[in-house]
NUROKE-112255 format. One line per 5 residues: their letters; for each residue x, y, z of N, C-alpha, C. Coordinates in Angstrom, 2 decimals, padded with zeros to 5 digits. Example, Ala and Ser with C-alpha at 12.3 -4.5 7.8 and 13.67 -1.06 7.14 Angstrom:
2
AS	013.19/-005.69/007.80/012.30/-004.50/007.80/013.20/-003.30/007.80 | 012.85/-002.25/007.08/013.67/-001.06/007.14/012.90/000.03/007.87 .
This chain:
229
XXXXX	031.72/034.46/-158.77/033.16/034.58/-158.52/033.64/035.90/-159.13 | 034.16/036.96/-158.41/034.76/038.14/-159.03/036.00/038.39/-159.91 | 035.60/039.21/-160.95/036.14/038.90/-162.08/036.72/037.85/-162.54 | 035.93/036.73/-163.19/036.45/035.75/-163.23/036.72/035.92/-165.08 | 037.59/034.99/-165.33/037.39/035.38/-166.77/038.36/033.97/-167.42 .
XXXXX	038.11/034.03/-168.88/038.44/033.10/-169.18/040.06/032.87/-169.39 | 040.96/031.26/-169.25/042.31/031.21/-169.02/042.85/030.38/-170.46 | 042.83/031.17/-171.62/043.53/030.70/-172.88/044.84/030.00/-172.53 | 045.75/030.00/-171.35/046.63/029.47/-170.97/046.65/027.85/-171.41 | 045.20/027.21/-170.93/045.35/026.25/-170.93/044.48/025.58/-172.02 .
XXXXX	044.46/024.52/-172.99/043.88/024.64/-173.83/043.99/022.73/-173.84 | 042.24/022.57/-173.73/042.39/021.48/-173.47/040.88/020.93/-174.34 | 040.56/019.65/-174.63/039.30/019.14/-175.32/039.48/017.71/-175.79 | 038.86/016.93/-176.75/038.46/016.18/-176.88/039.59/015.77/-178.43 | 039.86/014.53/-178.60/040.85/014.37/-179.72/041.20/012.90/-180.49 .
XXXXX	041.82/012.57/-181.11/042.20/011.22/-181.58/044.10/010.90/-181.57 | 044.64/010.16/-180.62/045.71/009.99/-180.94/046.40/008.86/-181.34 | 046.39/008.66/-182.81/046.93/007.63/-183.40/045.22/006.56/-183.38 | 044.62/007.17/-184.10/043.19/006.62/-184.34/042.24/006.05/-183.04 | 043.23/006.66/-181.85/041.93/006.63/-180.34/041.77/007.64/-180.02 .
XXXXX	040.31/007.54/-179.30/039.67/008.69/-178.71/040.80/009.04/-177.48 | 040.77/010.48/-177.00/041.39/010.91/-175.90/041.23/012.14/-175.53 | 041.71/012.81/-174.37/041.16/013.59/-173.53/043.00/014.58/-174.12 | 042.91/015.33/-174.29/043.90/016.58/-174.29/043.94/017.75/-173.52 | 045.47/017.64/-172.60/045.66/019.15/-172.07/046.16/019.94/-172.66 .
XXXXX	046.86/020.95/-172.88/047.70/021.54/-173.32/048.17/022.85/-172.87 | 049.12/023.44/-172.36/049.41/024.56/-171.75/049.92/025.27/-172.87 | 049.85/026.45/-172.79/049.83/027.23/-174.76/050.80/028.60/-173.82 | 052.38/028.93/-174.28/052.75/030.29/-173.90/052.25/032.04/-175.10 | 051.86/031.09/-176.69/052.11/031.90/-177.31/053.75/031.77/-178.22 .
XXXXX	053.55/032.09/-179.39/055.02/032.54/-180.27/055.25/033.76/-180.78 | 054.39/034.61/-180.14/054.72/035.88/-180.85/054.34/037.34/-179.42 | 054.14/038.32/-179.65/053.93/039.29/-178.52/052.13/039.16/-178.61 | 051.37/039.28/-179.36/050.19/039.09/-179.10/050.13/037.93/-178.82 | 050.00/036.88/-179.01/049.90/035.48/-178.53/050.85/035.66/-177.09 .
XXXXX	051.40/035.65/-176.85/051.95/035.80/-175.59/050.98/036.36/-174.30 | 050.81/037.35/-175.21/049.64/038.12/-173.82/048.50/037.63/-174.04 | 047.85/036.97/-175.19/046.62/035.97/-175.07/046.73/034.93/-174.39 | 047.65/034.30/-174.16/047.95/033.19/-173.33/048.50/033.64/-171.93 | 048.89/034.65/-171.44/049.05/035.04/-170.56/050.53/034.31/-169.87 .
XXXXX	051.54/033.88/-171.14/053.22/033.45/-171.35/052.66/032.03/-170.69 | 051.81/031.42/-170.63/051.79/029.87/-170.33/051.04/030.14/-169.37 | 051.15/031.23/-168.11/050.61/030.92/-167.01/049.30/031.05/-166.62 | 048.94/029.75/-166.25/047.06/029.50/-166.18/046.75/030.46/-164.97 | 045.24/031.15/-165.03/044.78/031.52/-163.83/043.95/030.10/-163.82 .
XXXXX	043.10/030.11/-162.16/041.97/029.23/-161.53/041.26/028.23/-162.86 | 040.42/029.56/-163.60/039.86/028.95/-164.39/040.37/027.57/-165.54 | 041.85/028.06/-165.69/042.42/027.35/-166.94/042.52/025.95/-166.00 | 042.81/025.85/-164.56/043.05/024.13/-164.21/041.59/023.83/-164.30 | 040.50/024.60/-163.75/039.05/024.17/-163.51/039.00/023.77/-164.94 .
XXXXX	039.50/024.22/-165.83/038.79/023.68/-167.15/039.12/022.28/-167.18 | 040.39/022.09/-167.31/041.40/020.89/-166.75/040.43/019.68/-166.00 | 040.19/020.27/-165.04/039.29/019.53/-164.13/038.31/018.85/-164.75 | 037.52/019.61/-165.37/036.17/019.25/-165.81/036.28/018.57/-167.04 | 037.51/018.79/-167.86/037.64/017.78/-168.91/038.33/016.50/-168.54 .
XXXXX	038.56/015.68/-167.33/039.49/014.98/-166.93/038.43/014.47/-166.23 | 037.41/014.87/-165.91/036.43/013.92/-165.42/035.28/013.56/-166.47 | 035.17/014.42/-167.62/034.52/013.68/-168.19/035.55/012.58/-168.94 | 036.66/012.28/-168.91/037.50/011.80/-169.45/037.15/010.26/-168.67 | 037.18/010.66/-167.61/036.97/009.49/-166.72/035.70/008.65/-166.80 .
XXXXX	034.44/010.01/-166.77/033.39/008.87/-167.12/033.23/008.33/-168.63 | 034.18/008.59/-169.43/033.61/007.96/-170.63/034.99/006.99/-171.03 | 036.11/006.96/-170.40/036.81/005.88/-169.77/037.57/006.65/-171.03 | 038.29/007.25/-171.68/039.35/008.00/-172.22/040.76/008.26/-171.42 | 042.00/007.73/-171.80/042.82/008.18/-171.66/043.01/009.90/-171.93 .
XXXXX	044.10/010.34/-170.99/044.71/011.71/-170.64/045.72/012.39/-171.04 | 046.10/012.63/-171.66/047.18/013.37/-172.46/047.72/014.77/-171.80 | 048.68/015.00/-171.63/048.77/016.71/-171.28/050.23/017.09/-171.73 | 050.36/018.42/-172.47/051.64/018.99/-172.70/051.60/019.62/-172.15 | 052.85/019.94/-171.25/053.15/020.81/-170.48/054.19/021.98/-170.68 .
XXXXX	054.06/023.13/-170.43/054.99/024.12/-170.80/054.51/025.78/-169.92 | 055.04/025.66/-168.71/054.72/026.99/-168.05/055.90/027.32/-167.38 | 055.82/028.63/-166.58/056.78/028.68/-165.77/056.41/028.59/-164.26 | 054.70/028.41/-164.21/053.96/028.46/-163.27/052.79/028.95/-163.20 | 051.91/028.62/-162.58/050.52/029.45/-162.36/050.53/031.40/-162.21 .
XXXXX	049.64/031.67/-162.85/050.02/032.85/-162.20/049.66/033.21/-161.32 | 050.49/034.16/-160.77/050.49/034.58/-159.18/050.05/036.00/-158.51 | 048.85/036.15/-159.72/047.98/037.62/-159.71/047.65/037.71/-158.41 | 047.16/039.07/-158.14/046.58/039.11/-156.65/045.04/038.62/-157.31 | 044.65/038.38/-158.44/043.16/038.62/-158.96/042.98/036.77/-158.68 .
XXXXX	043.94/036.10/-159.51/044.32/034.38/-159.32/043.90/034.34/-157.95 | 045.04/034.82/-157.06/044.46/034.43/-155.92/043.32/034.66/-155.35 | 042.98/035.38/-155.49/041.33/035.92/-155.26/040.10/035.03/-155.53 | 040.82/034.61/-156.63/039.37/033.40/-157.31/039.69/032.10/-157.04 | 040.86/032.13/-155.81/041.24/030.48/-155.34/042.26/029.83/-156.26 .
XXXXX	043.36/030.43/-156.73/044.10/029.65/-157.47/044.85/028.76/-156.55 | 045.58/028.72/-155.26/046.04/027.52/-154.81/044.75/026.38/-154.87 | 043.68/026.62/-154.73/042.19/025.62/-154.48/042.33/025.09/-155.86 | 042.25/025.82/-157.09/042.63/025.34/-158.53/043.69/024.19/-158.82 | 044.89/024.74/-158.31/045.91/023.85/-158.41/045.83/022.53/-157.56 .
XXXXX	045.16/022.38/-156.66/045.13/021.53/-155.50/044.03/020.56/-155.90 | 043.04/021.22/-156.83/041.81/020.09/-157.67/042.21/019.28/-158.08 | 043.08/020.34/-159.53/043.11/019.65/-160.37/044.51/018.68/-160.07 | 045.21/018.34/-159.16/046.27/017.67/-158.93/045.81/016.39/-158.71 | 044.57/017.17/-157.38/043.71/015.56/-157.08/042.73/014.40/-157.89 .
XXXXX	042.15/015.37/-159.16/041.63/015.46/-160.43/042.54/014.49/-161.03 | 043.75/014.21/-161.54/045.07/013.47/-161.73/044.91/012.27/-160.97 | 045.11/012.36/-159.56/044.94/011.36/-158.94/044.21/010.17/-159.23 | 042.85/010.70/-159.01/041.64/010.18/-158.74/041.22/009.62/-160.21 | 041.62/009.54/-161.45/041.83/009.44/-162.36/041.68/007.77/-162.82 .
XXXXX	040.62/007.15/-162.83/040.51/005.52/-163.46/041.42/005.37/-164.90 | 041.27/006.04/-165.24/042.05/005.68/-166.63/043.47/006.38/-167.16 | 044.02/005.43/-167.58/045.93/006.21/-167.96/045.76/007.51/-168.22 | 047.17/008.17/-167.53/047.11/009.32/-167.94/048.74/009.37/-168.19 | 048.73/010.28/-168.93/050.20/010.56/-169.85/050.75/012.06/-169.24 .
XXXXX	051.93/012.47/-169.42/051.90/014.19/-169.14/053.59/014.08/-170.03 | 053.96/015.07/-170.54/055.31/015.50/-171.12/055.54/016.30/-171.30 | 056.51/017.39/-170.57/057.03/018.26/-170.23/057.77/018.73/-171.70 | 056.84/019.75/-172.00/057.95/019.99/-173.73/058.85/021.24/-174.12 | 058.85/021.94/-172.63/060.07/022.98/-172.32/060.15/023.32/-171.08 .
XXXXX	059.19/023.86/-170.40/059.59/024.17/-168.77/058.33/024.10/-168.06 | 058.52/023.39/-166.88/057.75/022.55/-166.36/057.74/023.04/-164.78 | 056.88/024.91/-164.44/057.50/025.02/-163.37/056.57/025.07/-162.10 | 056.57/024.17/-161.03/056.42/024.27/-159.98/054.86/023.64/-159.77 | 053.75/024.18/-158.71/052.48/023.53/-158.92/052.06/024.13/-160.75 .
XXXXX	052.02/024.79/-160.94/051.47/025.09/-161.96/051.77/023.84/-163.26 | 052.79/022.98/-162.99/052.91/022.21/-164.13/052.90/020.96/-163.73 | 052.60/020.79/-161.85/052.66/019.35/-160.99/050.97/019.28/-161.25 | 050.09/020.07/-161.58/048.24/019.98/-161.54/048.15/019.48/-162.75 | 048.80/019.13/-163.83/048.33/018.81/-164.91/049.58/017.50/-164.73 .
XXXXX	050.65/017.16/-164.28/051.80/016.43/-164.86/051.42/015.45/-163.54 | 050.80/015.11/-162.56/050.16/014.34/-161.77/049.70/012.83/-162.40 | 050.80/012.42/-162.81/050.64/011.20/-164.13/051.02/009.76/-164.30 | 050.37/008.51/-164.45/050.75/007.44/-164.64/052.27/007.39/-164.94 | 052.52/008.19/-166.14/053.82/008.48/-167.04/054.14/009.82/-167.54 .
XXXXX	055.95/010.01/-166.51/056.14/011.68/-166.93/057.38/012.01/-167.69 | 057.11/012.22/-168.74/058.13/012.25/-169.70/058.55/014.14/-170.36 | 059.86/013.93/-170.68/060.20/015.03/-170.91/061.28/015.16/-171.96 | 061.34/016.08/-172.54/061.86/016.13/-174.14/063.32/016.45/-173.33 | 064.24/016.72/-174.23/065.64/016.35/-173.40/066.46/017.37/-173.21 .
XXXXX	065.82/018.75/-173.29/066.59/019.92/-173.32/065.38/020.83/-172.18 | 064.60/019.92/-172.11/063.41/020.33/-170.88/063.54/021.23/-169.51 | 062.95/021.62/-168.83/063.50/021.78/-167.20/062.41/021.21/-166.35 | 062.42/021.43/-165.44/060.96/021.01/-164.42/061.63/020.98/-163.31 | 060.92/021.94/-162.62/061.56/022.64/-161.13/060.48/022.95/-160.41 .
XXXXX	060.84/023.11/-158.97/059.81/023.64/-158.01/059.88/024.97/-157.85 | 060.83/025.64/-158.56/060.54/027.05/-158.47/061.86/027.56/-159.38 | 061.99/028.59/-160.43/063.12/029.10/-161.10/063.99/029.43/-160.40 | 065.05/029.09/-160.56/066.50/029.34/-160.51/066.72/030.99/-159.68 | 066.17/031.32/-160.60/066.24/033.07/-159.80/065.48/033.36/-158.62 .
XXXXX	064.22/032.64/-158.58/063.70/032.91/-157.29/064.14/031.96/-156.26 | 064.94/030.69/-156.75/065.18/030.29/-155.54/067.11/030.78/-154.97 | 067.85/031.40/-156.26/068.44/031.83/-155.54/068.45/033.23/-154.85 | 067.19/033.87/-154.95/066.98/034.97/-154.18/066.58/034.23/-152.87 | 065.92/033.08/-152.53/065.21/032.77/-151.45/066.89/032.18/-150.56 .
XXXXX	067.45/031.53/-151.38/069.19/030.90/-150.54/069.88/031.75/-149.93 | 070.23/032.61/-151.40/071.13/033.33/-151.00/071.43/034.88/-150.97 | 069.42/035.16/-151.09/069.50/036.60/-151.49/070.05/037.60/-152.60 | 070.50/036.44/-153.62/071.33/037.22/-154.87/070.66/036.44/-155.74 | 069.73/037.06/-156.61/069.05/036.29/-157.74/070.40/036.32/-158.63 .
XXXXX	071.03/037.08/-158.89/072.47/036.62/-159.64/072.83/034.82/-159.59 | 073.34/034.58/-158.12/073.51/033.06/-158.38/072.72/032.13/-159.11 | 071.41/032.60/-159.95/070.71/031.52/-160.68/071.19/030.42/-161.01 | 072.57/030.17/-161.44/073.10/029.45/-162.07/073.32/028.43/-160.94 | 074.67/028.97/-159.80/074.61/028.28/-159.20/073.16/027.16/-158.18 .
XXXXX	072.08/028.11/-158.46/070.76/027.14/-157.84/070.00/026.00/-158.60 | 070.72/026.74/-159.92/070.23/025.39/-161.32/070.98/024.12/-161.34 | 072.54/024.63/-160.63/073.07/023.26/-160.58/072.97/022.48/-159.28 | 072.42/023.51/-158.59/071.66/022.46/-157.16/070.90/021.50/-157.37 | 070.04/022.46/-157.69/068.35/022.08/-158.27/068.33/020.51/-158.51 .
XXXXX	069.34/020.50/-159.58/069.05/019.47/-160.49/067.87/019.23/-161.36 | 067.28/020.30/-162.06/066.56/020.37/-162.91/066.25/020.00/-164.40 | 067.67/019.34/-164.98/067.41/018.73/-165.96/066.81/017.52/-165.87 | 066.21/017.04/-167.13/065.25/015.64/-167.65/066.36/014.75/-167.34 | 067.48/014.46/-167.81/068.87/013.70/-166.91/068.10/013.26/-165.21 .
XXXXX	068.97/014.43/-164.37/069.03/014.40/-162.90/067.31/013.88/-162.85 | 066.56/014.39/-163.34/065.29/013.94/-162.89/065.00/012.65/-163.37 | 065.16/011.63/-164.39/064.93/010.70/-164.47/065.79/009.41/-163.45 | 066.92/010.17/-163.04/067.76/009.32/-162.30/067.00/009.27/-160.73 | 066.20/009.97/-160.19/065.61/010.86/-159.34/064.10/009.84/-159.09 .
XXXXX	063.92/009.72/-160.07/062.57/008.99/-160.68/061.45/010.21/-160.57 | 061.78/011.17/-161.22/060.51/012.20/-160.83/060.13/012.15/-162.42 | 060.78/011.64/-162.78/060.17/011.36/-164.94/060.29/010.22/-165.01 | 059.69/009.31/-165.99/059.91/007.82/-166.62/060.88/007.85/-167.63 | 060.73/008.88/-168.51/061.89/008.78/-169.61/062.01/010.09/-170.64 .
XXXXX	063.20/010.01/-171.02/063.65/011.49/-171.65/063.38/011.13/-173.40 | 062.60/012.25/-173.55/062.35/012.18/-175.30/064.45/013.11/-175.79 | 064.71/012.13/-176.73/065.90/012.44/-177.26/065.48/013.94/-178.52 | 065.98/014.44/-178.35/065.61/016.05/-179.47/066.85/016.14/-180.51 | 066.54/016.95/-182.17/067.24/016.74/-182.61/068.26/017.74/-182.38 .
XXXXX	069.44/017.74/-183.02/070.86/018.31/-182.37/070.34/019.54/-182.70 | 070.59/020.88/-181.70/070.26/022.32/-182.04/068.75/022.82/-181.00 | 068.11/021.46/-180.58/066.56/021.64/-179.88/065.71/021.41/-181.25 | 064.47/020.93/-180.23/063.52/020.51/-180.68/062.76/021.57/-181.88 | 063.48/022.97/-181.71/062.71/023.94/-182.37/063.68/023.58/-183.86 .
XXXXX	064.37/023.27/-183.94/065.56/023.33/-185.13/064.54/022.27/-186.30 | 063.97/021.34/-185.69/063.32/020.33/-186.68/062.40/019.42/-186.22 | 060.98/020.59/-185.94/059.35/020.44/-184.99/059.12/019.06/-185.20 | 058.63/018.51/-186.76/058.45/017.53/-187.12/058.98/016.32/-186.81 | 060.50/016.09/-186.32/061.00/015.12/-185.72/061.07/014.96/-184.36 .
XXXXX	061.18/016.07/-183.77/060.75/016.06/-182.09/059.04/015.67/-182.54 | 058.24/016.04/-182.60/056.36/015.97/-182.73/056.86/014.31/-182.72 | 057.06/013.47/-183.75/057.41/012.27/-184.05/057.69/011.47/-182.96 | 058.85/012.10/-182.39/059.53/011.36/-181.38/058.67/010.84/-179.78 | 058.25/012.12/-179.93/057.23/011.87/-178.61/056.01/012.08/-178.61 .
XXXXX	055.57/011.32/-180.23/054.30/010.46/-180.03/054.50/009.31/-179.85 | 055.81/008.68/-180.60/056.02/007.36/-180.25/056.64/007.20/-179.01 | 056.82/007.86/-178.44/057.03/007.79/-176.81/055.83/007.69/-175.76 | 054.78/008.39/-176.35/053.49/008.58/-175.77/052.95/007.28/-176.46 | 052.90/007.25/-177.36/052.17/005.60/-177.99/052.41/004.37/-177.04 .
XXXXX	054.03/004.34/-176.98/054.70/002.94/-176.26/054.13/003.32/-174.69 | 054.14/004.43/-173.86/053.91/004.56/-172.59/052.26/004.06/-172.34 | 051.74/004.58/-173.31/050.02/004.29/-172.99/050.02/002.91/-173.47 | 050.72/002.39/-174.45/050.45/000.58/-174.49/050.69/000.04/-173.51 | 051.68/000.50/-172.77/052.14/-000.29/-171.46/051.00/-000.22/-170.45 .
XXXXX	050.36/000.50/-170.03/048.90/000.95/-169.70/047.58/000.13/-170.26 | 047.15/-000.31/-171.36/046.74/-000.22/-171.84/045.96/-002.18/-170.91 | 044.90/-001.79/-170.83/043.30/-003.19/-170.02/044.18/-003.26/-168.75 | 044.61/-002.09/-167.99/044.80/-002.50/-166.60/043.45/-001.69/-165.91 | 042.77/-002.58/-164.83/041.36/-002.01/-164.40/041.82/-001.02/-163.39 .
XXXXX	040.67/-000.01/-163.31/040.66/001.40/-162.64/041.24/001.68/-161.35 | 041.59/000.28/-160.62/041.84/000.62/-159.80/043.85/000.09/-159.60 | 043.88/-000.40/-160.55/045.70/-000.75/-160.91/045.59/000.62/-161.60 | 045.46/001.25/-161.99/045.98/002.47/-162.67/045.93/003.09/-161.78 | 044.73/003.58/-160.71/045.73/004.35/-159.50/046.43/004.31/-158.85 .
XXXXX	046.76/002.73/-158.55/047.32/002.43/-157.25/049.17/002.44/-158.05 | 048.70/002.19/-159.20/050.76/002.54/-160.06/050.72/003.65/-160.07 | 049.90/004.77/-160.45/050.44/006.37/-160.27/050.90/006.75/-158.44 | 049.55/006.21/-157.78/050.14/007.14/-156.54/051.46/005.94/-156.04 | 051.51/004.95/-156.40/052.84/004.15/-155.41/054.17/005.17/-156.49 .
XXXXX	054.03/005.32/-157.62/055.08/006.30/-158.29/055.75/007.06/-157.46 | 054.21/008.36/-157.14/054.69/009.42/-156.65/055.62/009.14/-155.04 | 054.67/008.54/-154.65/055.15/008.04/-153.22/056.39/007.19/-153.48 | 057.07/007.12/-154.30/058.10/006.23/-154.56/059.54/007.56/-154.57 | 058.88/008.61/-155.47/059.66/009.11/-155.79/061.32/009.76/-154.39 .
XXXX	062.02/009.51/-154.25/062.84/010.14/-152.96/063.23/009.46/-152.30 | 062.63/007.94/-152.41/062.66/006.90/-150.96/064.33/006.10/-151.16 | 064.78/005.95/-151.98/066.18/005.24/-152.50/067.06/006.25/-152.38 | 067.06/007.61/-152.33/067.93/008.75/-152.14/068.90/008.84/-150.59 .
């Protein structure tokens, strides 16, 4: 595969949550200007979902629950990405999600955008911290695509309906992690808190249904999602 190289974007392996074994995603933007460009600002090339992939099936054969934090603004959209099949990437690892015997979790823990955060958030249970976004495409590009004035952003955000709110009413999330007053950044330790015990209670609810009730509640979800609208 030409120039293929490795995608720090996504950062995923093997873990214990709350004294069980489990499978971890994690989408990483970086907090500083070097970390930023090591992570490439969140956005995975090919490789970072293939990694995804391949840890989500061994997840499967060794019957481990799925974990994933989510935080991008999207895949990136290199001419090099595309080159090495990044829509084929995103389209795996979505089905990768799917196909999935055992619970899988996903929580959106700032911005959640488009396929790039639907290949990993493809989930039993989709939860999102409460100052979150999760969109099919930013505000600016879709009001360049409306109305030709990336200026209106605003007005396309309140189209959108992109908050954890509109989306849980929507059913495109299960439930909104509450953050403390100021955002989640004001006091890490009590947001971290909050939505483990959010992730705890979601995977109990989960928890000795056989391989094939765990798919058939994720995909009737998705397929659920729009139909009451």
């Amino acid at each position: 595969m030409p120039n293929a190289r490795p995608s720090a974007a996504v950062v995923a392996g093997l873990g214990r949550f709350r004294g069980r074994p489990v499978a971890l995603i994690g989408q990483e933007k970086g907090s500083d200007t070097e970390g930023r460009l090591k992570h490439n600002f969140g956005m995975a090339r090919p490789e970072g979902y293939r990694k995804a992939v391949r840890l989500m099936e061994m997840a499967d054969h060794f019957g481990l629950p799925v974990l994933a934090l989510v935080d991008t603004a999207g895949a990136y959209p290199g001419i090099g990405a595309e080159e090495r099949g990044q829509a084929e990437a995103i389209a795996r690892s979505t089905e990768a999600c799917l196909k999935l015997g055992t619970p899988n979790l996903a929580v959106i823990i700032g911005e959640g955008g488009s396929g790039g955060a639907v290949a990993l958030a493809t989930a039993n249970k989709v939860l999102m911290l409460e100052h979150s976004i999760y969109t099919v495409a930013s505000p600016e590009a879709s009001a360049s695509i409306l109305w030709h004035d990336s200026s209106r952003a605003q007005d396309a955000a309140t189209s959108m309906r992109i908050t954890a709110q509109d989306l849980q009413k929507f059913g495109v999330i299960d439930q909104v992690i509450d953050e403390p007053v100021g955002g989640a950044h004001r006091e890490p330790a009590t947001a971290i808190k909050a939505t483990g015990n959010a992730l705890a209670e979601a995977l109990y609810s989960l928890d000795n249904l056989p391989p094939d009730e765990v798919r058939r509640q994720r995909r009737e979800k998705f397929l659920a999602i729009g139909r009451s609208l």
